[in-house]
C-alpha positions in Angstrom: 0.0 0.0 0.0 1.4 3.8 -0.6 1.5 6.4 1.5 -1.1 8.4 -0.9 -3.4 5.1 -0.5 -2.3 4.6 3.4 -4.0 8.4 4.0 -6.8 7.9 1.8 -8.2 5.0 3.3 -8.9 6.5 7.0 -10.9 9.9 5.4 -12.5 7.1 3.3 -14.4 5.5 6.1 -14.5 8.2 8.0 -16.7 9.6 5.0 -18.5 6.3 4.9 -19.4 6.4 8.3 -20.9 9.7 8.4 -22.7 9.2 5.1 -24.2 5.8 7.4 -25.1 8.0 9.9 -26.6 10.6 8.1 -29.0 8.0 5.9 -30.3 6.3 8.8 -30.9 9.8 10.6 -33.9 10.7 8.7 -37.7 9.7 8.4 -38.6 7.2 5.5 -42.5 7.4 4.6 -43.7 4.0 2.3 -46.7 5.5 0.3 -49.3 2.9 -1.7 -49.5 3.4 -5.3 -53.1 4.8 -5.1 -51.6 7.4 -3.1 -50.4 10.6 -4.5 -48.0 13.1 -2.3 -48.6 16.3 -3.5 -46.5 18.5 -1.0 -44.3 18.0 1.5 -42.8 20.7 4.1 -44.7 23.4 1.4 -42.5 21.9 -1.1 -43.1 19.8 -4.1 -42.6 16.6 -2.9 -39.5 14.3 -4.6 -40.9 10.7 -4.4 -38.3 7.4 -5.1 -39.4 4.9 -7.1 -40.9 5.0 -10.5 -44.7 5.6 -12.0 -45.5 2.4 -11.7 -44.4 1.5 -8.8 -46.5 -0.3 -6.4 -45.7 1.9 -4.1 -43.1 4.6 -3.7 -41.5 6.5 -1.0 -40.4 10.0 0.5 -37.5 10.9 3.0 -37.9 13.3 5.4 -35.4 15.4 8.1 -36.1 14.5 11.7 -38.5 16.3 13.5 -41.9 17.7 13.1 -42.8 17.7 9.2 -46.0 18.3 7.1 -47.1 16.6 4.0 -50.3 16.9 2.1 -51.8 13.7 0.4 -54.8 12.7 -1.8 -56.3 9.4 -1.5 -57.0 7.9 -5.3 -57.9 4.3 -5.7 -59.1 2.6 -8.8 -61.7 0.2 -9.2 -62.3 -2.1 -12.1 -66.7 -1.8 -13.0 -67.4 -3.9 -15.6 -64.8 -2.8 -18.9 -64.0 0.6 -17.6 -62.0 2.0 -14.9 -63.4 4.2 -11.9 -60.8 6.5 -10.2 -61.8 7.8 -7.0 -60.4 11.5 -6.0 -60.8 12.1 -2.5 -60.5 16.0 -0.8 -56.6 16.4 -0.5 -55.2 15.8 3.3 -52.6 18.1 5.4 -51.0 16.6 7.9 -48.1 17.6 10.3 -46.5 14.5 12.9 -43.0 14.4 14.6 -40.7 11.3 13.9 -36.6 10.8 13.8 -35.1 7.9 12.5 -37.6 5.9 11.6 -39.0 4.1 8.3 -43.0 4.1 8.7 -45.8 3.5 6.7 -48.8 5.2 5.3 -52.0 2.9 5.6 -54.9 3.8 3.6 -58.2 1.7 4.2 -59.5 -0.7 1.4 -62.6 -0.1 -0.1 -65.1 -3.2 -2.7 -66.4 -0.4 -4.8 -65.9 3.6 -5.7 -68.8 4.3 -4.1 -67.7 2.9 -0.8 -64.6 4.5 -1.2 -66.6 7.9 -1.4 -66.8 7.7 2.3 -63.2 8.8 2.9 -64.0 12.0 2.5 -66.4 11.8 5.7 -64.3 9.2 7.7 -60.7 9.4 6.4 -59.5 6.2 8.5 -55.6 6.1 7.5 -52.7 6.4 9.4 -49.1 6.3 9.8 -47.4 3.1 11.7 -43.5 2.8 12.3 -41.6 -0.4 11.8 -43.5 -2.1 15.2 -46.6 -1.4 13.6 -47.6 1.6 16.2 -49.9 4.6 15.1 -47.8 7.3 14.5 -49.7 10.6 16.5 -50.8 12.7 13.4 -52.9 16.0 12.9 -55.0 16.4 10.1 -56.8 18.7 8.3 -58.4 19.1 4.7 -56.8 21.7 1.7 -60.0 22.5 0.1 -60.0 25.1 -2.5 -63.6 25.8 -4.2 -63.9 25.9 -8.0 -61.5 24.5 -10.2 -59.4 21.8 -9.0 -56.8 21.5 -12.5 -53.3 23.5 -11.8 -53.7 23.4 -8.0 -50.1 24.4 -6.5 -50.3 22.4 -3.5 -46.9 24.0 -2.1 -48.3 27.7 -2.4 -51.8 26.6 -0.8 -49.2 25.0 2.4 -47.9 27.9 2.7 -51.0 29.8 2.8 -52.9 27.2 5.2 -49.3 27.5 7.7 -49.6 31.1 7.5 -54.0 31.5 8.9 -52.3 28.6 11.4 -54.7 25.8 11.0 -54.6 22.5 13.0 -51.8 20.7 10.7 -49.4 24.0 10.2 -45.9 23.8 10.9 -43.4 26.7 11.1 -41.9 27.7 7.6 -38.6 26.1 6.6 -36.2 26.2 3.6 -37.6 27.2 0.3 -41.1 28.0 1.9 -39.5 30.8 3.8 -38.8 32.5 0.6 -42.0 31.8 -1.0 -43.7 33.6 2.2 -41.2 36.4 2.5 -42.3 37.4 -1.2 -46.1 37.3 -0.4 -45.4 39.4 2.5 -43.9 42.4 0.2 -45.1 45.5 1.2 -46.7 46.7 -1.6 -47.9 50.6 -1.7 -52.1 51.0 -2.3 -52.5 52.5 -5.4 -56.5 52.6 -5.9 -55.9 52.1 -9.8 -55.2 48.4 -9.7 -58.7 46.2 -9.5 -57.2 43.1 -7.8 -53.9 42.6 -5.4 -52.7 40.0 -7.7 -52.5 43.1 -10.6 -51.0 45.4 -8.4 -48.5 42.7 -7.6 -47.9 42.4 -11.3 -47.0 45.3 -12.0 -44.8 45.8 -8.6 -42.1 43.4 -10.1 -42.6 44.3 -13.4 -41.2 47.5 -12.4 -38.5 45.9 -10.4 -37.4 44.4 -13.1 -34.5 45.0 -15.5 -35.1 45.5 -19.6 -34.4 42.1 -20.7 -36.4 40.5 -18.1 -39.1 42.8 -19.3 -38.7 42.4 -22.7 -38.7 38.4 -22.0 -42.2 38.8 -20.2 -43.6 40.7 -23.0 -42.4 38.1 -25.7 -44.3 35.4 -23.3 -47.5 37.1 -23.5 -47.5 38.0 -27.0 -46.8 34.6 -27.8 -49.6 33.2 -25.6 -52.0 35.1 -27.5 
């Protein structure tokens, strides 16, 4: 062995180790495939496993997280498929170090499975098969459900404080800090959201302008 080698090999597992300890000090969350994770910490949520997957899973930091979930099972009637799309859940719980699972009840038929939305009996159980103490709310937004931004609404429910809202952290801090802009009144403006508008247009520089201009025209 060389010297080179002879120095190498100590930093080597000392990386190893502390990449060991840092994997197993987290929170692993095993989610069905007629699941669907749609935030997690006001974040979009990055899921392992593939599309297809019969079921996936999410790693989370220790400590108290929040993720927001939607319960869609499929059910076979005759030739044709029925997909069930049940109000979307918020939930906050406190873990560390722990690989748990996410246990959604089984229903015969879509109509049955309607009832989750009155009774949503799931729950989170850890490697002994103990309930995991959760809190749990609904996201409802009225109207049209296409294009919902399930991050954005986190934020928004964390903000009013409902029963499931967790402190801001990490990108979601940002994302509040920029809705909290102080933004001057200016009575000519119908809407907050066209006030806003045109409070970073200005702010912006010429290209960036130009660039949003370009975008508009070209969606017309």
């Amino acid at each position: 062995m060389t010297f080179k080698h002879s120095l190498l090999q100590p930093f080597a597992l000392v990386a190893l180790f502390g990449f060991s300890a840092s994997a197993l000090a987290s929170v692993t969350i095993s989610v069905p495939s007629d699941v669907k994770v749609l935030a997690v910490n006001s974040e979009e949520p990055e899921l392992s496993g593939g599309i297809f997957s019969s079921s996936k899973s999410v790693t989370l930091p220790d400590g108290e997280n929040q993720i927001v979930f939607r319960y869609s099972p499929v059910f076979q009637q005759g030739g044709d498929q029925t997909t069930v799309n049940t109000d979307a859940i918020i939930t906050k719980f406190t873990a560390s170090n722990t690989e748990l699972t996410l246990e959604v009840p089984e229903y015969r038929s879509a109509d049955k499975a309607q009832d989750f939305d009155n009774n949503p009996a799931w729950k989170l159980v850890d490697e002994k098969g103990n309930a995991v103490d959760v809190q749990q709310d609904k996201l409802i937004k009225n109207g049209i459900q296409l294009g919902r931004q399930y991050d954005a609404e986190s934020i928004a429910y964390n903000k009013k404080g409902g029963i499931a809202a967790i402190a801001p952290t990490g990108a979601s801090v940002a994302a509040v800090s920029a809705a909290n802009v102080q933004v001057p009144v200016n009575s000519q403006y119908k809407t907050t959201e066209e006030q806003m508008l045109h409070y970073w247009y200005d702010k912006a520089d010429k290209e960036t302008k130009q660039r949003f201009i370009q975008s508009i025209i070209q969606v017309k």
